[in-house]
N, C-alpha and C positions, 0 to 999 in steps of 0.2 A: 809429226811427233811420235808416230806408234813405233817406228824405230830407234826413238831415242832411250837411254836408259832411264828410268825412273829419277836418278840424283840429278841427270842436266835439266829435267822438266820440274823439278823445284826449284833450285838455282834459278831458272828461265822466271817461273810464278814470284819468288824470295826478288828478283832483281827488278821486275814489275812493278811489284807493292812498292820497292822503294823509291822508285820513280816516278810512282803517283805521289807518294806521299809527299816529294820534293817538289814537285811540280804545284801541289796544294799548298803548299808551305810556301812556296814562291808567290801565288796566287791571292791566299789568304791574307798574309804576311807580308811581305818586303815589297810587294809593287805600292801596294794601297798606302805603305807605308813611307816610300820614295815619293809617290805622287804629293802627298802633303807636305813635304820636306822640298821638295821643289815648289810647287806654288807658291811655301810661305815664307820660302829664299829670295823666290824674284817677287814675291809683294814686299820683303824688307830691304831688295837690294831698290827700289821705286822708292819706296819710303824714304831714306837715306840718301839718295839722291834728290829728292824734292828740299829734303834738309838744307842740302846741303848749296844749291843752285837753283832753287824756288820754284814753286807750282811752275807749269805750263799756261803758257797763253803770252800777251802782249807785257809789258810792263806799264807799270798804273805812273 
């Protein structure tokens, strides 16, 4: 980097930070927030289907 100008080693640091921050955001944010959106999709699509074609097991 000691040959780079000054403006590409900000640029380079400016492009970083914003790829942590995305990366956090992704992290903090939208997975945690997919994981619960998914679990409680296929616990109501189970739901739904027990509705609809009864518990599991033999018939009484």
């Amino acid at each position: 980097m000691a040959d780079e100008p000054a403006g590409n080693v900000q640029t380079a640091r400016a492009g970083r930070r914003q790829e942590l921050i995305v990366f956090f955001f992704l992290a903090a944010v939208i997975w945690p927030f997919l994981s619960v959106a998914f679990v409680g999709g296929y616990g109501f699509l189970i739901w739904m289907w027990q509705i609809v074609f009864g518990p599991p097991g033999p018939p009484v």
